[in-house]
Structure formats: structure tokens, C-alpha cells
N, C-alpha and C positions, 0 to 999 in steps of 0.2 A: 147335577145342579144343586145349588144350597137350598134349606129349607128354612122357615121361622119357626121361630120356639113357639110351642103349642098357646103363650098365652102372651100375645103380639104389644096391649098398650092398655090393660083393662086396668080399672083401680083397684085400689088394697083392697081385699078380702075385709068386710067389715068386723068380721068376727074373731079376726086375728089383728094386735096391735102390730100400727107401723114400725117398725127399727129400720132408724136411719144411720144410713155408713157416710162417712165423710170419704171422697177418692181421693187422693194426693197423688197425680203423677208428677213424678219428677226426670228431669231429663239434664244427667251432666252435673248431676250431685246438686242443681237448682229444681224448688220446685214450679213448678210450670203452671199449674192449675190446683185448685181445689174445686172442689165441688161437692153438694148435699147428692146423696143416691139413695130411693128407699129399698130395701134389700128383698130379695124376692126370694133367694135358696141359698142358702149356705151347708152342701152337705159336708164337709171336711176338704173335697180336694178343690171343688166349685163354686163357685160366688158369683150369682147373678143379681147386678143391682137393675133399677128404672132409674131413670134420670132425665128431665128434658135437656134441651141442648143449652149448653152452660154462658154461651157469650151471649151478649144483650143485642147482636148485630147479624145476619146474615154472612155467610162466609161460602162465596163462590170457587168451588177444586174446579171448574170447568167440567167433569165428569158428574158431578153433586155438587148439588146446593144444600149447606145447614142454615137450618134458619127457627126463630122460635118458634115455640110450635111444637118443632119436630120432637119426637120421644124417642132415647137408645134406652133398649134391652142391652147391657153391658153384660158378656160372661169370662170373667177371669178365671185361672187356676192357679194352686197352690205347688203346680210340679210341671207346668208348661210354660214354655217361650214365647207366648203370647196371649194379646185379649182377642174377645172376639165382641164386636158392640152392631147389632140390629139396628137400623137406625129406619124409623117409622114418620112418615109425614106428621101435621096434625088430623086429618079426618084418618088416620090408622092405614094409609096405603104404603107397604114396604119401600121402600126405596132402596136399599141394599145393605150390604154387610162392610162395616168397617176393620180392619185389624190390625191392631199394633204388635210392632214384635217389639216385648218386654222382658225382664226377667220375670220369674216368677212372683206373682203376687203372694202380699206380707199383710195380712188383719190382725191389727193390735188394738186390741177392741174395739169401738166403732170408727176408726180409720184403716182405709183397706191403702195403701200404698205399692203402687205400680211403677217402676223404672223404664220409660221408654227408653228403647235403643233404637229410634231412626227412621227402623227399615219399616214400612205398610205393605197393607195390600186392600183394594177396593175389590168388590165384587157385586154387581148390577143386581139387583133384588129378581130377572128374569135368567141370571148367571151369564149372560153373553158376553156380558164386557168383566173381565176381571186383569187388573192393575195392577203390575210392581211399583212401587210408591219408593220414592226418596232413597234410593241406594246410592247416588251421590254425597247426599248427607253422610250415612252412615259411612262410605268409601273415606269422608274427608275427617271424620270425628275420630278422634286418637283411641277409639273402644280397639281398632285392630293390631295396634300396639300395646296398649298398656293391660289390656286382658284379653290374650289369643283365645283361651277358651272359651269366653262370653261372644266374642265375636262368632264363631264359628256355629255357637249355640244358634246365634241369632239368623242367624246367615241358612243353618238347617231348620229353624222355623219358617222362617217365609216359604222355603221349599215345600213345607210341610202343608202350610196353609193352601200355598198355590194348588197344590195334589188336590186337595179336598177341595178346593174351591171347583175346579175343571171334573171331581171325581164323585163321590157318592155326597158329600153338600158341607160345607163348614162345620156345621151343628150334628152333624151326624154320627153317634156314637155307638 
């Protein structure tokens, strides 16, 4: 079962100044979102930002609800297929693990830029319920033409994610 990062929705350390990343996912060479995140570790291959949840509206997946409020703990890599984003009510109660399979995340100086490609996966903050998300999409989006090998990267992340999700926990390293 997965676990949450040791430090779930607490605020900046007052005695360390905030540094804020801007996210830029993009998806399809367009980008998709921005968003402010304030940065929590950046050891060279890891990048965890905070962020509350970016749209001004609730957004019902039938499995989760986002709604403001809610806070992610975002953890990207510099050398892996996907993000990993905690995604926390507002009184601090988990609600689960969100994960995008991406290329590998790109920091150019306070913009951390993420490439989705498609495929998710949800995982129930009790781990019971965990979700392959949108491989339709991904089946129908030309990535498995026009770069075989990004495909297949991405196709062995979810696999990857799934493992962990069902196995010793997401976050667990």
C-alpha cells in the first residue's frame, strides 16, 4: 500500500525563504496548464513542489473529487516516466495519489516543465482502489507512431507505477 510524504500540507518553514516554480504541463506540443507551486526539495534528480488545486471549480473523476481547497504534494523526476502528485483534502485528510505518466521533468530555472503523455493512474489514499486512467487516449494520440520509443517508455511507466501502487507504496524508495 502507498504511503504520504512525511510532510503531508504544512506551511513554508518560516526560516527558509519561499521559492516558487512555475509548472508548465504541456500535452501535444500545447501547453495545457500553468500553475504557481511553492518548492519543497529539489535534490538534483527530485522536485517536490505544494500547490493547491489549480482550477477555480470542482472537478468530479467519479472515483475523486478536486476541489479548492484540496492541496497536492507534486513529486516529479529528472530521469523517470512519470509524476507522482498526493493530493490532500483541505482539513489535511489524504485522499489519494494521482500519477501522470510524462516524460521526464525539465527545470529552467523557476519553470519546471512536464510533458504529459495520457496514460494515469489513481490510487485510493487506503490503496484499495487503484485505476488505469485514460489508455484510450493514449491508444488514439499519434505518440505510438510518431515516437515508438517514448511510447513504450510510457506504456512501461504505468506498469511501473501500477507495481508499486499494489506493491511496497508509490513513494516508497
Amino acid at each position: 500500500m502507498s504511503t504520504p510524504s512525511a510532510d503531508p500540507a504544512d506551511p513554508a518553514d518560516p526560516a527558509t525563504p519561499a521559492v516558487t516554480l512555475e509548472i508548465a504541463l504541456v500535452k501535444a506540443g500545447r501547453t495545457k496548464i500553468r500553475y504557481p507551486a511553492r518548492l519543497v526539495r529539489d535534490d538534483g534528480t527530485r522536485i517536490t513542489v505544494r500547490a493547491p488545486w489549480a482550477a477555480p471549480d470542482a472537478r468530479d473523476f467519479g472515483f475523486v473529487r478536486f476541489e479548492p481547497g484540496d492541496v497536492f504534494t507534486e513529486h516529479y523526476w529528472r530521469d523517470r516516466w512519470y509524476a507522482i502528485k498526493e493530493v490532500y483534502a483541505a482539513d489535511g485528510t489524504l485522499k489519494g495519489w494521482y500519477c501522470d505518466v510524462t516524460r521526464p521533468a525539465v527545470r529552467t530555472g523557476s519553470v519546471l516543465t512536464v510533458e504529459d503523455l495520457d496514460l494515469d493512474l489513481w490510487c485510493s489514499a487506503d490503496g484499495g482502489t487503484v485505476l488505469r486512467l485514460d489508455e484510450d487516449e493514449f491508444a488514439a494520440s499519434a505518440l505510438p507512431t510518431t515516437d515508438p520509443p517514448a511510447a513504450a517508455a510510457a506504456v512501461r511507466a504505468l506498469e511501473e507505477l501500477e507495481a508499486m501502487a499494489m506493491g511496497k507504496g508509490l513513494l516508497a524508495d
